[in-house]
N, C-alpha and C positions, 0 to 999 in steps of 0.2 A: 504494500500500500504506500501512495507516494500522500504522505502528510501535505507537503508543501505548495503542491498545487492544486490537492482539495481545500489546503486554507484560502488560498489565492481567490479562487471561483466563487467560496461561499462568502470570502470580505465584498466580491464582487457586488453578489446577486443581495447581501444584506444592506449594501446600501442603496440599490435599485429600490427596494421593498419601504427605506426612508424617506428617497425622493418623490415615491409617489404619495404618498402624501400630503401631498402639497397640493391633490384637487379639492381635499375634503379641507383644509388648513382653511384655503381660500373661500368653502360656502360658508365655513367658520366664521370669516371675518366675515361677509356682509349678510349672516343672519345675526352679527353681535354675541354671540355664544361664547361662554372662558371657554367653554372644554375645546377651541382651537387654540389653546395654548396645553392643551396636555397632546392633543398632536403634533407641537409643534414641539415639545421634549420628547414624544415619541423618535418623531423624526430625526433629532440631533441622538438621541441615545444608537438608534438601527446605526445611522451614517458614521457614529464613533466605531460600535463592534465594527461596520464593515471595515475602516480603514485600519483597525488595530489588527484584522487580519490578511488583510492586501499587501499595507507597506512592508511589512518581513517579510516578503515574500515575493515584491511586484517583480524582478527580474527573474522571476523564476519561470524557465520554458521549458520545461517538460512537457512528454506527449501523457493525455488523457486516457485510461485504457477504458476496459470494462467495467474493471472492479472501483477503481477512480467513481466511474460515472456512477454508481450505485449509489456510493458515499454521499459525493456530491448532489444527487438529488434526493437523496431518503433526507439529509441533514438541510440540505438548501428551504424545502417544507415543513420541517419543525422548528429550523431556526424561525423562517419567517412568521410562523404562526405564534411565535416564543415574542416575538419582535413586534408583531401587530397585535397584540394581547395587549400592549403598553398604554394604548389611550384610550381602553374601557378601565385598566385600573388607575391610570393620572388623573380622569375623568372622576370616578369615582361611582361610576355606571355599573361597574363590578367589581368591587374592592377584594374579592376573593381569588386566586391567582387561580387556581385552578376552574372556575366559573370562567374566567376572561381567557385563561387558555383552551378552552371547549369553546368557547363563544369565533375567537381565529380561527381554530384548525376547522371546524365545521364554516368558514367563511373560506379559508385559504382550499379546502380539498370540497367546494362547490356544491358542502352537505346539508346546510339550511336548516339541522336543528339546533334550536337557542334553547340558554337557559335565563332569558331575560323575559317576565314575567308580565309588564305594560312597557311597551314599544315607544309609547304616548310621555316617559318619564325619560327617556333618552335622549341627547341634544341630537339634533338634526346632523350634524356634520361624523358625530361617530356612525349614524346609521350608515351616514351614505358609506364611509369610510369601512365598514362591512361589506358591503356589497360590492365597492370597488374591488376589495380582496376576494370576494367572489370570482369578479371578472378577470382577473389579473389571474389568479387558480385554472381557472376555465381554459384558458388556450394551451396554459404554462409558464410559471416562473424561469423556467430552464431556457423554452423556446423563445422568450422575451431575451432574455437573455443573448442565446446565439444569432439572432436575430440584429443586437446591436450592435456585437463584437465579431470582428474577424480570424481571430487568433485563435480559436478555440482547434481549428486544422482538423482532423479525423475524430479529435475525441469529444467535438458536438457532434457529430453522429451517436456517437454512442450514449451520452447524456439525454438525445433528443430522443432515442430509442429507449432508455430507462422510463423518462418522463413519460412520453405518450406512446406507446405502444400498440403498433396499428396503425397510426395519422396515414403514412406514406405507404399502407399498403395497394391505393393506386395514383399512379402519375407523378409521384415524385422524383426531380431530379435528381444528379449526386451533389451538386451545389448545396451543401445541409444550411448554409445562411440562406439563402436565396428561395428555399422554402420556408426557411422560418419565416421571412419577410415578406412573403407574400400570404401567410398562414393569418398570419397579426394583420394584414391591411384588408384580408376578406373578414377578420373578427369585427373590427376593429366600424369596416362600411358597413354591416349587417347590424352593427349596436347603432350607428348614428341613424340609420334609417326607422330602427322600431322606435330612437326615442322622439324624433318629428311626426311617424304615424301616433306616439301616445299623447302627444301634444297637442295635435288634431282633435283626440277624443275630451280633453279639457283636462291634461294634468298637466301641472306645472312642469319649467323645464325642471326642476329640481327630483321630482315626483317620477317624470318619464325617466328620467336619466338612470335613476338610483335602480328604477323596474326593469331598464333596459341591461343595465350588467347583472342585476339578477337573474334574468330570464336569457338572457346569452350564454353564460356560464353554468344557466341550468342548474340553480344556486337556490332558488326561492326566499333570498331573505327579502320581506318589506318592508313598509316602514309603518305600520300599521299592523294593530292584534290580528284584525279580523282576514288580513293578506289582500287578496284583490278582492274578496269580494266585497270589501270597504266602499270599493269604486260604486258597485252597484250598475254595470255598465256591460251589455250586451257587448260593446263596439272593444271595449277596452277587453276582455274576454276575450272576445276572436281574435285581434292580432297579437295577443300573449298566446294565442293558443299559435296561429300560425309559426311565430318567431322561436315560440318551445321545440316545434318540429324540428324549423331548419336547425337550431342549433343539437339538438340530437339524430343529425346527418352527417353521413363523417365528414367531416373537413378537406380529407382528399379530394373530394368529388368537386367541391367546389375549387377546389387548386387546377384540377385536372379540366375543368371548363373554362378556366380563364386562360389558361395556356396555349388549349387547342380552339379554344370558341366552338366547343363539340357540346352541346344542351342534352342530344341523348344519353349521356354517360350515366344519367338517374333511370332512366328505363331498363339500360342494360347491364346494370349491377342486382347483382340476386339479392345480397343483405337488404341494400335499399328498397327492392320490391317488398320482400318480408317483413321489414321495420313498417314500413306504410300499409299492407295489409293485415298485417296484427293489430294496429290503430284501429285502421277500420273496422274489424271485425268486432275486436273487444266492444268498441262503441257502441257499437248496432246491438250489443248483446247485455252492455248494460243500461243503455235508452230501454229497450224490451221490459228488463228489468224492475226499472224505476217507474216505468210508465204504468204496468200492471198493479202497482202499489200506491198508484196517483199521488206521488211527491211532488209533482211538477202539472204545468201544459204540455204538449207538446213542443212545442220551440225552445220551453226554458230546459226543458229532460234535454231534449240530444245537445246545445251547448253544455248541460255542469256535467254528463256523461262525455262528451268532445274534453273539457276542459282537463278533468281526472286524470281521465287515460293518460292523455299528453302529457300532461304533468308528472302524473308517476310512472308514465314509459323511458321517458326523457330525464328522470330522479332529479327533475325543477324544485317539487315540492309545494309549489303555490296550491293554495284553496281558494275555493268559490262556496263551498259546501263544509258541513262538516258530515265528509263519508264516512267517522266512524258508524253513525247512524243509519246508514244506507243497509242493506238487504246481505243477510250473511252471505249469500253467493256473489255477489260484488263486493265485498270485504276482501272475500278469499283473491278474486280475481285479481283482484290489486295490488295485492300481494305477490302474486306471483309473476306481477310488471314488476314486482318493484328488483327480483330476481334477473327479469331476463333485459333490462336495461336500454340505452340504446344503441348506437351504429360503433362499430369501430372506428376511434379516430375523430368521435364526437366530445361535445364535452361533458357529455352525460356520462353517468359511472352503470353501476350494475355489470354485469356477464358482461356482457353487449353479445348483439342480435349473432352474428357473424358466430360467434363459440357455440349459441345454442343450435346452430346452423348444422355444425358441424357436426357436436357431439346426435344430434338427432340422425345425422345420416351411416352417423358410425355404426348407433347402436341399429338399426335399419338393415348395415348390411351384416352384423355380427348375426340376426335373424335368418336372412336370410341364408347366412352360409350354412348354419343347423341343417339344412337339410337341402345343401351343394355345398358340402365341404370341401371339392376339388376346386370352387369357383376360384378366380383371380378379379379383385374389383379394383378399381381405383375412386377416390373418395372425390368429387366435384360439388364445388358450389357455382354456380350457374356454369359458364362457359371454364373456368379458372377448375385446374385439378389441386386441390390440395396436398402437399407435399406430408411425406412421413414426421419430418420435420416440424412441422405446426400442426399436424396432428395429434401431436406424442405430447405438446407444450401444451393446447386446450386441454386435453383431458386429462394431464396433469394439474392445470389451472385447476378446473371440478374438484376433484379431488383433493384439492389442497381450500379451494373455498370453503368445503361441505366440511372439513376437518376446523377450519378456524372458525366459520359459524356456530357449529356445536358448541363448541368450545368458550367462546364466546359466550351464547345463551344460556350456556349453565354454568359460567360464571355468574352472569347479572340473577340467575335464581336461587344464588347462593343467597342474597342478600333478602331473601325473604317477598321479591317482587313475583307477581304470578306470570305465567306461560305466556299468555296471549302479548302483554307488557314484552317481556324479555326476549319473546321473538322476534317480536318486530319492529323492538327498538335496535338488536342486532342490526335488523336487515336497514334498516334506515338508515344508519352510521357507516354500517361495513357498504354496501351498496350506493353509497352518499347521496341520499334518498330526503331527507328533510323529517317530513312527520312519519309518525309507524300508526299504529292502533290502539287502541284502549287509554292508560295512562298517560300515554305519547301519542296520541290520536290528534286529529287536526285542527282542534282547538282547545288541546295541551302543549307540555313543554316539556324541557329534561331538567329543567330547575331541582326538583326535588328526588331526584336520584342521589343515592349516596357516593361521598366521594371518592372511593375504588373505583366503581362502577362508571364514574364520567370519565377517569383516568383510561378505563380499559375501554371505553366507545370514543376517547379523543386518538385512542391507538387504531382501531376500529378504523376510523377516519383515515387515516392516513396510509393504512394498508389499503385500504377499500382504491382511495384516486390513484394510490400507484401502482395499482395493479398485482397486488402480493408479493410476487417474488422480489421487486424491487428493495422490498424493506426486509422480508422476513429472510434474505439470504445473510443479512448482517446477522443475524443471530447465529449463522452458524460458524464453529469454529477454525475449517476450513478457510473461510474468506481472510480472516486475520493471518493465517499463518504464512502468507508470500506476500 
């Protein structure tokens, strides 16, 4: 392990994390709010750790490997969530360190569950300052990153590959800045655009801005208890539902149409169809649902049934409703979005679409071979044959999910909380999903968990965005020993 050029990258990227700061500093100053002076110690503390670990270190040119990049981004996302913890407790918004450390990493890894209890008691400038760590989580700390610097040489590829795994499984070049920067300028248009359509609908710029990095990074923090449905607003529903979509589409697809100016490359991507016909299908099936139990009209059922899905396919997290209340077969269903996540390469968490893709054709052909054991298959997702190689990884992924879930969940029922709680506050953390069910249902919170339990769902968190193996190979004691 080369110490010195993972301190280098992390002095880097932690005072990245201080400078930005400086959007929410700024609504600070002209809403008149102190707490833009506990961001504004925020900020000088972040920009000190980064340069105390930059300067001993800035001539240092070493090459980045694998194991570098692991370091570097499992540590790059806890420091920064360590770092952006700072101005909920200078604030005094959450004077309990570990409250204000769950409150970041569920901000920085785009997970959207809070332990902040009235939203309405919090200065306007921390909120936003949440959400922007939303968005900033959402594409990547890393990819911001090699995106601004050119020196990273081979070993942003392999950072960019820790971080987001999957982005560039189509159309990406070898130039790894040159996709970052065009990855951040399609985030980046796609945010400016839904926050002039929410301004349209009559929120403030302050109001669209804050919903538009929530809802890009598929983050769902508001600024508001009751989330969107505060709005009360047909018009503002549909285009957070549209914008939920694109942003749990992998971002390749969009890379790969701005390059070729090819618009079909969404038709003829099999994930893409399957993420978009799972929407649709759940939809239809829980409108069915909610209509035969007359919760709604007609128009208002298939919009908070449109909205749900999207939201919990996409692990946005936003509510219109509170679906703990809805029909146990739409409980369940929801649940088990909250599982299969969305697109590879989006910035939604869960499985994503593309693994369950997989593992569903695998077990398919293992059926079939029962009885043509001499058959020889090869594994395809649309036109694309899947290599042994990524096959061997997904369904080690599963396996290694389904083992830290458990594990998980009866941890949290150690502590005397019930099933339906423990389950699916798991899967909301680890899945970086925002609300779960029952105690943690959609209009709850994780405020009154005890404090082991927020420690092992802020861990939760931060395996869930980076994908598992990325953090949990630090633990073993192999990766130390070269």
């Amino acid at each position: 392990m080369n110490f010195r050029i993972s301190l280098k990258f992390l002095g880097i990227i932690y005072i990245i994390v201080g400078i930005s700061m400086l959007l929410p500093i700024g609504f600070g100053i002209v809403f008149k709010e102190t707490a833009a002076y506990s961001l504004v110690a925020a900020m000088a503390v972040s920009i000190t750790a980064g340069l105390a670990l930059l300067i001993p270190f800035y001539k240092t040119t070493e090459e980045v490997f694998r194991k570098e990049g692991y370091f570097i981004v499992t540590f790059a996302w806890a420091g920064a969530a360590l770092l952006g913890c700072l101005p909920f407790i200078f604030a005094g918004s959450l004077p309990n360190p570990v409250d204000a450390y769950f409150e970041a990493i569920s901000g920085f890894t785009t997970t959207g569950s809070t332990v902040i209890t009235d939203l309405t008691q919090i200065p306007r400038c921390i909120l936003l300052w949440r959400s922007q760590a939303q968005w900033l989580g959402g594409m990547g700390i890393i990819v911001l990153v090699v995106a601004l610097f050119s020196f990273f040489g081979t070993g942003g590829k392999s950072m960019f590959h820790s971080e987001a795994p999957g982005v560039y499984r189509t159309g990406i070049r070898p130039r790894i800045q040159d996709t970052a920067q065009k990855l951040w300028l399609i985030y980046v248009a796609i945010t400016i655009v839904e926050t002039f359509l929410l301004m349209a609908g009559g929120l403030s710029f302050y109001e669209a801005l804050l919903h538009s990095f929530s809802t890009m990074a598929t983050g769902g923090f508001s600024s508001h208890n009751e989330s969107i449905a505060f709005f009360n607003s047909a018009y503002v529903d549909w285009v957070i539902i549209v914008f939920m979509f694109l942003a749990g589409t992998n971002f390749g697809l969009y890379y790969y149409m701005l390059i070729t100016r090819k618009v079909d490359i969404f038709a003829k991507d099999f994930e893409w169809k399957f993420y978009a016909a799972a929407m649709l299908i759940c939809t239809a099936l829980i409108t069915v649902a909610l209509y035969f139990v007359k919760y709604y009209d007609s128009l208002e059922t298939i919009r908070h049934a449109a909205f749900q899905v999207v939201s919990i396919t996409t692990t946005t997290g936003f509510c219109t409703q509170d679906f703990d209340q809805w029909p146990q077969f739409v409980r369940l269903l929801l649940i088990v979005l909250m599982f299969a996540g969305g697109c590879t390469g989006s910035t939604g968490g869960g499985m994503k679409m593309f693994r369950v893709i997989v593992v569903y054709k695998y077990l398919s052909q293992q059926i079939y071979k029962m009885f043509h054991p001499t058959a020889i298959l090869s594994l395809r997702v649309g036109d694309h044959t899947v290599e042994k190689g990524i096959r061997d990884q997904v369904l080690g992924f599963f396996g290694l999910a389904i083992m830290l879930f458990t594990g998980i969940t009866l941890f949290v029922t150690c502590f005397g909380i019930d099933i339906e709680t423990s389950f699916s506050a798991t899967a909301a953390t680890l899945w970086n999903i925002g609300p779960g069910l029952n105690r943690v249902g959609a209009v709850q919170n994780f405020a009154w968990l005890p404090v082991p339990v927020k420690v092992m769902l802020s861990f939760a968190m931060l395996a869930g965005r980076l994908e598992l193996y990325t953090v949990l190979v630090l633990f073993s004691p192999r990766f130390w020993r070269t």
